[in-house]
C-alpha positions in Angstrom: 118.6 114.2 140.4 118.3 111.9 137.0 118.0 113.7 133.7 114.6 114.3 132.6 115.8 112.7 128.9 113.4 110.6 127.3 114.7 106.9 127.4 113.7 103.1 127.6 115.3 100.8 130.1 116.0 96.8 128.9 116.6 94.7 131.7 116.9 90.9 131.5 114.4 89.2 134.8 117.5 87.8 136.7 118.5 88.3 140.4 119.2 92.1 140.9 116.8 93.5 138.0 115.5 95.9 140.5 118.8 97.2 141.2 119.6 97.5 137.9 116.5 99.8 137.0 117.9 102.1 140.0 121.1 102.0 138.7 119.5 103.0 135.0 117.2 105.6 136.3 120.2 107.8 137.9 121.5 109.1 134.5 117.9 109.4 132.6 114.1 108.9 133.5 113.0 105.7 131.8 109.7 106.0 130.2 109.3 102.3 129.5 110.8 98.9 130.8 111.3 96.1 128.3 111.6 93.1 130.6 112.8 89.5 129.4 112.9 86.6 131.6 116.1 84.6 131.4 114.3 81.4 133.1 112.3 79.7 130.5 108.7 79.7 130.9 110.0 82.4 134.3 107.5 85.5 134.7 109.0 89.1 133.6 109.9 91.5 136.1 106.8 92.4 138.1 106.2 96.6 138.9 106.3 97.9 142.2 102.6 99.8 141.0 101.1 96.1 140.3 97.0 96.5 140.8 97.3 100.2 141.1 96.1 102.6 138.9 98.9 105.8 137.6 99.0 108.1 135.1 99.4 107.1 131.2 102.9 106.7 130.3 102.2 107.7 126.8 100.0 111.2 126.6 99.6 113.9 123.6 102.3 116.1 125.8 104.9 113.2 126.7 104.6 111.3 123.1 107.2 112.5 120.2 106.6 116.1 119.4 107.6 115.5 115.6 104.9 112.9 115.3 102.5 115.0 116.6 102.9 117.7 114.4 102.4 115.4 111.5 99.4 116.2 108.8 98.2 114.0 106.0 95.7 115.6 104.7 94.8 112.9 102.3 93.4 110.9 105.1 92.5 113.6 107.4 89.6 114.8 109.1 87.4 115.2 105.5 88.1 111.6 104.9 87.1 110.8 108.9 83.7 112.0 108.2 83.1 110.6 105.2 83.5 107.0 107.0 81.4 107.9 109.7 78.4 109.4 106.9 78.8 105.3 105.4 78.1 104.1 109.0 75.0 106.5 109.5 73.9 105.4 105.6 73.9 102.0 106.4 72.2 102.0 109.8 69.3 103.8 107.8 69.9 107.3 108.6 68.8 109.8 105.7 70.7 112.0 103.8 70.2 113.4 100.5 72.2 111.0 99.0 72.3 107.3 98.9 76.2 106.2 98.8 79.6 107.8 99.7 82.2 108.8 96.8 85.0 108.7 98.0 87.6 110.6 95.1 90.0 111.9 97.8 93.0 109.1 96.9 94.3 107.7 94.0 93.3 104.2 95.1 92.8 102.4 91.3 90.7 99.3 92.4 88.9 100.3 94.8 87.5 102.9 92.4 86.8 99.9 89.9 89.5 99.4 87.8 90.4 95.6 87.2 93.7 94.6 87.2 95.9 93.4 84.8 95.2 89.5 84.0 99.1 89.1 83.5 100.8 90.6 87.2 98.0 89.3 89.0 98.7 85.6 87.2 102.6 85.7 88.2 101.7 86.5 91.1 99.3 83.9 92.1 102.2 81.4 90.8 104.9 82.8 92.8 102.3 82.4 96.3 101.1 79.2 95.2 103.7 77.3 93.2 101.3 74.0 92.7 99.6 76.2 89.7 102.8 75.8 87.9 100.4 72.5 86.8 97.5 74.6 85.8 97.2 74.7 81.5 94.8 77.8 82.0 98.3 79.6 83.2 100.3 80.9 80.5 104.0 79.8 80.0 105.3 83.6 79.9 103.9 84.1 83.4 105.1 80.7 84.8 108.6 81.3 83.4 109.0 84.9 85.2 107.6 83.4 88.5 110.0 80.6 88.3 112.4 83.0 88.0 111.5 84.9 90.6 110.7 82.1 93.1 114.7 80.8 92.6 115.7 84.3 93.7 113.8 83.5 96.5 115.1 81.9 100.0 113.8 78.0 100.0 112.1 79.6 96.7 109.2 80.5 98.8 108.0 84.5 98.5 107.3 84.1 102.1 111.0 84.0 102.6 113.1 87.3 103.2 114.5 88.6 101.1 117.7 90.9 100.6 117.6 94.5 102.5 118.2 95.9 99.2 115.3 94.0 97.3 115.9 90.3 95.4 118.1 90.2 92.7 116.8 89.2 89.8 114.4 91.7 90.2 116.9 94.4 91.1 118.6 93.5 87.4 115.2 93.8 85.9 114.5 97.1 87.2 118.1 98.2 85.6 117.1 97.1 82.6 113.6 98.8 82.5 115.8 101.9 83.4 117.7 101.7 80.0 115.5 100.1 77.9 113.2 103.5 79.2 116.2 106.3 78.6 117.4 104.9 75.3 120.3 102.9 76.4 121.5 104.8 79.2 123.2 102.3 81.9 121.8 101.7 85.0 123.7 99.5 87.6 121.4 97.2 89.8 123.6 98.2 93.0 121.7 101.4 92.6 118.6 100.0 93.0 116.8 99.5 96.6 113.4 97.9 96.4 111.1 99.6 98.5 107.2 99.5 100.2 105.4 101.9 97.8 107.6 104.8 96.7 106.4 107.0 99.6 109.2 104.1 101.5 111.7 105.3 99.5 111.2 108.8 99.4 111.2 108.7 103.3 114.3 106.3 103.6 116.7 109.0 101.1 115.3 111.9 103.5 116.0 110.5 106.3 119.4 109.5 105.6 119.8 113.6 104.5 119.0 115.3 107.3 121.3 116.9 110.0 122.2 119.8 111.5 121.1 122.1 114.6 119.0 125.8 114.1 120.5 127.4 111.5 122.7 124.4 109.8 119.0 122.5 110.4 118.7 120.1 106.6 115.8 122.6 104.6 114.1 120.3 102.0 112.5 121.8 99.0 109.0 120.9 98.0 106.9 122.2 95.3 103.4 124.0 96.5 101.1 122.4 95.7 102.5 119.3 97.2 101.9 115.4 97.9 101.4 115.4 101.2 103.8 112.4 101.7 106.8 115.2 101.8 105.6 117.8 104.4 104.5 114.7 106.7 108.2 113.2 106.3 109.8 116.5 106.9 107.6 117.2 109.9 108.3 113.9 111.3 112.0 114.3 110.9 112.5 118.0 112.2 113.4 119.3 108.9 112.7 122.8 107.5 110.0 122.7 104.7 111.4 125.4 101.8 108.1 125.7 99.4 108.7 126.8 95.9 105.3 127.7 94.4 104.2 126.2 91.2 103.0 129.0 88.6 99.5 128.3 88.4 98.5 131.4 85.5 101.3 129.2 83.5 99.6 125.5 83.4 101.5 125.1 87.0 104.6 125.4 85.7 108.1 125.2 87.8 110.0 128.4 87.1 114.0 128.3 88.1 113.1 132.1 89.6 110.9 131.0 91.5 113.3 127.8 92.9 116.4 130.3 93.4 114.0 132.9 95.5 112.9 130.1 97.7 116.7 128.7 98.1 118.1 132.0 98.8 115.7 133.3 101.4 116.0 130.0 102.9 119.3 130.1 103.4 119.1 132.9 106.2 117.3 130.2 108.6 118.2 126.5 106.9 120.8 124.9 105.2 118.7 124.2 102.1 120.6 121.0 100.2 117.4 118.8 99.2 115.2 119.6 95.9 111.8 117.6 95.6 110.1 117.1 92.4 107.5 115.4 91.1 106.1 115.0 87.8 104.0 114.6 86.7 102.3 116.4 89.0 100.6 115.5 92.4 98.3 117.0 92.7 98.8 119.4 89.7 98.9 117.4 87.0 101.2 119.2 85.1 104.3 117.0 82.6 107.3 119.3 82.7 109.2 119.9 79.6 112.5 118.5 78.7 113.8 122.1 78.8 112.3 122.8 82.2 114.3 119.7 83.5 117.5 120.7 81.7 117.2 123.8 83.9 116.3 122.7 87.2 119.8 119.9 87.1 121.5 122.8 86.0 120.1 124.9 89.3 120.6 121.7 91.7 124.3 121.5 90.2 125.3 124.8 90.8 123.6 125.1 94.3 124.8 121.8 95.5 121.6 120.4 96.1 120.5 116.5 96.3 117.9 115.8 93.7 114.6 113.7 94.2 112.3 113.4 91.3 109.1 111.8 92.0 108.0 109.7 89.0 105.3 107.7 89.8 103.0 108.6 87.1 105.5 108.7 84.1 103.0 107.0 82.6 100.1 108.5 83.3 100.8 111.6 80.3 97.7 112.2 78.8 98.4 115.0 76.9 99.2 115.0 73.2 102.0 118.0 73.3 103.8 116.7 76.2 105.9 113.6 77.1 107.5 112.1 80.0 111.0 112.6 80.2 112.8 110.9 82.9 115.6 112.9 85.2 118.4 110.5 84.6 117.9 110.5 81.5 118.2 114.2 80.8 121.1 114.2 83.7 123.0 112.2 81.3 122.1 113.9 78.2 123.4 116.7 79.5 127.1 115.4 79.5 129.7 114.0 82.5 129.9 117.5 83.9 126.5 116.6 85.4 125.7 113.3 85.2 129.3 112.4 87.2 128.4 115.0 90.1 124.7 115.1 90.5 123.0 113.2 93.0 120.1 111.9 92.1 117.1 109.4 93.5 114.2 109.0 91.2 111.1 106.9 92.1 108.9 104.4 90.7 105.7 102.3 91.8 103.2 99.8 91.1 100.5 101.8 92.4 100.0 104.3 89.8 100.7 104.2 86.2 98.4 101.5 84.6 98.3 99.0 87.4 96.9 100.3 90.1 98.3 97.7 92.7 98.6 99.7 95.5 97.7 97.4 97.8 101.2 95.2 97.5 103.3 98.4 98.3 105.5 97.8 95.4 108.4 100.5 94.4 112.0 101.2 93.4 114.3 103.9 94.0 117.2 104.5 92.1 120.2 106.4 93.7 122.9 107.6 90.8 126.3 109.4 91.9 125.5 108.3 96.0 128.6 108.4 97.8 130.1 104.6 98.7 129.9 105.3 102.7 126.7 106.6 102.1 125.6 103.5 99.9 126.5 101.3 102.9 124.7 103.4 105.5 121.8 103.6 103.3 121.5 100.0 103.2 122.7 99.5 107.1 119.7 101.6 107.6 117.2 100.0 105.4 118.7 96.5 106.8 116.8 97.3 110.2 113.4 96.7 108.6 114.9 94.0 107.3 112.9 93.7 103.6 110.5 95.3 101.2 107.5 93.0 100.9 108.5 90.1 98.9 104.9 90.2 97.1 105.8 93.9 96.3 108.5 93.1 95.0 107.5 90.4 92.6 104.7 92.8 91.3 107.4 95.4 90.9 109.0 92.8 88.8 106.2 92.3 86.6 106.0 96.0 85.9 109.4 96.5 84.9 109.3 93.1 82.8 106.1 92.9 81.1 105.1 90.6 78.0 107.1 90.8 75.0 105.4 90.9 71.6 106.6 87.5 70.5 105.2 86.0 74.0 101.7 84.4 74.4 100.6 86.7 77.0 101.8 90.0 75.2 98.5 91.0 73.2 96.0 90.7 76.0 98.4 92.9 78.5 98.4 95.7 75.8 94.8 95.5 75.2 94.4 96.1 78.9 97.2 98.9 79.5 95.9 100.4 76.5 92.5 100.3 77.7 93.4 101.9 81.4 95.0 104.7 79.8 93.0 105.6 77.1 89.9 105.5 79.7 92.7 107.9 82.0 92.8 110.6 79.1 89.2 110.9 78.2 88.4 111.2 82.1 90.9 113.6 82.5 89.8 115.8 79.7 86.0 115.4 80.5 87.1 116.7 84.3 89.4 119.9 82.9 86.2 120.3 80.3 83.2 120.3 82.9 85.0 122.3 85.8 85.4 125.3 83.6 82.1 125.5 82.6 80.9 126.0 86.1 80.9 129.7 87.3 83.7 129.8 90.1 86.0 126.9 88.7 88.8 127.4 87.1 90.3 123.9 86.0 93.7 123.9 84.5 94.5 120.8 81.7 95.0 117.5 83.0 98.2 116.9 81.5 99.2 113.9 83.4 98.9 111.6 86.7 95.0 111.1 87.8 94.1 114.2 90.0 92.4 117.3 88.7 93.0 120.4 91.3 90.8 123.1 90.0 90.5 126.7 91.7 87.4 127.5 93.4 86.1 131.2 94.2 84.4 130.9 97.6 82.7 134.2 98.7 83.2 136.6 101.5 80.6 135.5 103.5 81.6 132.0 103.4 84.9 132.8 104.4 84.0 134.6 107.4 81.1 132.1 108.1 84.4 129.0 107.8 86.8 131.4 110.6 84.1 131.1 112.8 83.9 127.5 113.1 87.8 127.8 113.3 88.3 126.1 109.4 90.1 127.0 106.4 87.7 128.5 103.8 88.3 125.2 101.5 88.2 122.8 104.4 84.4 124.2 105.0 83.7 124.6 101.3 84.9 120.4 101.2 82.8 119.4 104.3 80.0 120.8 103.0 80.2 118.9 99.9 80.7 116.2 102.0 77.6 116.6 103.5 75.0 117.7 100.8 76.3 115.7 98.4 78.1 112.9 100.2 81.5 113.4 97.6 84.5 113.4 99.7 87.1 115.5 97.8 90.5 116.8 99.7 90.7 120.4 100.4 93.8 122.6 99.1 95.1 123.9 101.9 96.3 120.1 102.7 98.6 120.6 100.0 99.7 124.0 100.1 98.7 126.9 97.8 99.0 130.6 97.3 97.9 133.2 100.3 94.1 134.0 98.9 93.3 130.9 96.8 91.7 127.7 97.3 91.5 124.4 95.5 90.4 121.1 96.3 91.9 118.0 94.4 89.8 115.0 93.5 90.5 111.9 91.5 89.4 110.7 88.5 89.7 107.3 89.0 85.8 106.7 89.2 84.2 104.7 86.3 83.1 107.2 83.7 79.3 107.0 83.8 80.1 107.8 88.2 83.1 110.2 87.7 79.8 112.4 85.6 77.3 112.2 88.2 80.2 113.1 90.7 80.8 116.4 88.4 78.0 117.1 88.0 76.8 116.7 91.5 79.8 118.8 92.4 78.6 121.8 89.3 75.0 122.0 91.6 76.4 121.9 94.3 79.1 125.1 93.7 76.7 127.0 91.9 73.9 126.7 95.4 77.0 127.4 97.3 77.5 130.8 95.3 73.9 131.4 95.8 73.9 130.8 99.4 76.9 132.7 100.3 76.8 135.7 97.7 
């Protein structure tokens, strides 16, 4: 009898294909055939079921169990029915409101910001070199797509490029890195270009995790979390280890709290992964220099692999707090540390100032990786062959803006400047509105672009959500959805504490929409208390 293993049989169409399927099907049961026909323009190997129907091949019980059990509750069933409330809005159906907000992603543009005249500029030059002629183009920008475009294969970005990410840019990213932690080096062979971060955050866990039952790879996350980490883990039949973020303390990470969740862990896991991200998604916190000091010290003397998250670093909006990046305080803390540590810290041009997420730009930087590792890390990435080469340039551009002697250099600060000081004011208008609405408690907005305030939903409401089979916030978010037409993302899609609820919203909208949306949101919570009490 063959195996009932999961597998995919390759034949080539040549005399005897048949007979090799049998001969494949007696140590597994193929669930596909890849046929390729040797004879050129010859037909691929025809099934014995031809004009008969069967059963799908592919099913919710026969696909990949991991993949099933996925979540991403930034674009889950909330963010479903919003689309579906646009399609009823525009065929004419009525609702109490006349157009969708949708605040549930940190999606810049699409909110309304504009981009920044400079990146979008090399850009345009390195896809279409014949601007090179245009006068209207600055020199700065035509001399960094030049420079880019000779990194380039037949100095075309539609070329590929590298597995690891082009060159030049590589070396620019490096010196970002040290021009950022005060001359600290940074060596370009430590630098993989990726699609977004979220690329490289899945590549470094993937390359971590091993083990059966009890030596199973357990990755440390921080609750709340980005989703982006409990879908990865999911995916690669991991163990999720939640810390919890101290919420009566500005969500603060607490090293207690980290060696509670490592030690209990270890009873079921094999716990050698600790995620961080700050600032915070979707927290908002900027962790202190102090607070970092600590948590290298806890990875170094628990052996644990270090990712810090730091796609917001500089999104820091409050005027007590500063960014401070891990490297950096790694090797600050002397070689002890920063010569045993491993570290990957992530960057990309979807947050911070720019916004681009659309290009899927990002870095990761991997310090203190072992040299087998560094090849199978790169053998790996090699199979998806490159980054976007688009990305990559608009990476580029973030890591090597305009310098003040250079033409372009006042107009690109006047719109960072702009983009960020908009950032802060939003984010203290959100923290300052929420808690003057009985039932919302809204911790400072410290950093990145997300407010995640606490919301008090009644008994009744909670007893009313178990009977349609929802968590309490889930019901408390569709029906926002619905009365108000504001889709927002529900808490429990990030993880919080047993008895609490949150949702998390942007605020990304433009400043005169972001107030309708809160206050929209204050009548709505206060008719929701009303209803429910």
């Amino acid at each position: 009898m063959p195996r009932a293993v999961d597998a995919v049989a390759v034949l080539v169409a040549m005399p005897g294909a048949r007979i090799g399927l049998a001969r494949a099907v007696r140590g597994c049961w193929p669930r596909g055939v890849l046929c390729y026909s040797t004879a050129a323009g010859g037909p691929a190997v025809s099934s014995p079921l031809d004009g008969k129907s069967r059963e799908k091949i592919l099913t919710l019980q026969s696909m990949n169990p991991q993949v099933r059990a996925v979540e991403y509750a930034v674009r889950g069933p909330i963010v479903l029915r919003a689309g579906e409330i646009e399609s009823e809005l525009q065929r004419g159906v009525v609702k109490p409101f006349c157009e969708v907000i949708k605040a549930n992603i940190g999606d810049a543009h699409a909110m309304g910001q504009q981009p920044i005249t400079f990146l979008r500029q090399v850009i345009a030059l390195c896809t279409y070199p014949e601007l090179m002629d245009d006068p209207s183009f600055p020199l700065d920008a035509k001399l960094r797509a030049s420079k880019i475009l000779q990194s380039c294969g037949g100095q075309s970005l539609g070329s590929y490029s590298s597995s690891q990410g082009v060159s030049c840019i590589r070396e620019n990213v490096a010196q970002y890195i040290m021009q950022r932690d005060g001359g600290i080096p940074a060596d370009p062979d430590n630098i993989y270009l990726t699609t977004g971060a979220s690329d490289g955050i899945a590549s470094i866990l993937k390359i971590l995790v091993s083990g059966e039952e009890k030596s199973r790879t357990g990755i440390m996350i921080p609750i709340p979390q980005y989703p982006l980490y409990s879908a990865a883990i999911s995916e690669l039949d991991a163990i999720q280890v939640n810390y919890y973020l101290d919420e009566e303390n500005c969500w603060a990470l607490d090293v207690n709290e980290l060696r509670r969740a490592l030690y209990q862990a270890r009873d079921y896991c094999n716990p050698k992964v600790l995620c961080i991200i700050n600032p915070g998604n979707p927290t908002g916190q900027v962790q202190s220099r102090h607070c970092i000091e600590e948590v290298i010290h806890f990875a170094w003397e628990e052996g644990l692999f270090l990712l810090a998250d730091e796609v917001y670093q500089d999104n820091v909006y409050s005027d007590n707090c500063k960014f401070h990046s891990f490297k950096k305080v790694l090797y600050e803390m002397g070689p002890e540390y920063f010569t045993n540590v491993e570290l990957a810290s992530f960057h990309s041009t979807s947050k911070g100032y720019m916004g681009e997420c659309g290009y899927r730009g990002g870095y990761m930087e991997v310090v203190n990786l072992h040299r087998d590792i560094a090849a199978q890390l790169v053998k790996m990435l090699s199979v998806r062959l490159c980054p976007p080469v688009s990305g990559q340039a608009a990476m580029d551009v973030v890591v090597n803006p305009p310098k003040p002697e250079e033409e372009s250099y006042n107009r690109f600060i006047r719109e960072k400047e702009t983009v960020l000081s908009n950032l802060a004011y939003k984010a203290k208008l959100t923290e300052e509105i929420f808690n003057q609405i009985p039932g919302i408690k809204c911790n400072p907005l410290q950093g990145a672009m997300y407010a995640f305030p606490r919301i008090f939903i009644p008994d009744k409401a909670i007893q009313r959500a178990k009977e349609l089979r929802m968590a309490p916030d889930m019901f408390y978010c569709m029906q926002l959805l619905e009365e108000t037409g504001i889709c927002v993302v529900p808490g429990s899609g990030f993880g919080q504490k047993e008895g609490t609820y949150h949702f998390r919203m942007t605020i990304l909208p433009a400043v005169e929409k972001l107030k309708t949306l809160l206050q929209k949101v204050k009548e709505f919570h206060i008719k929701f208390l009303d209803e429910y009490s």
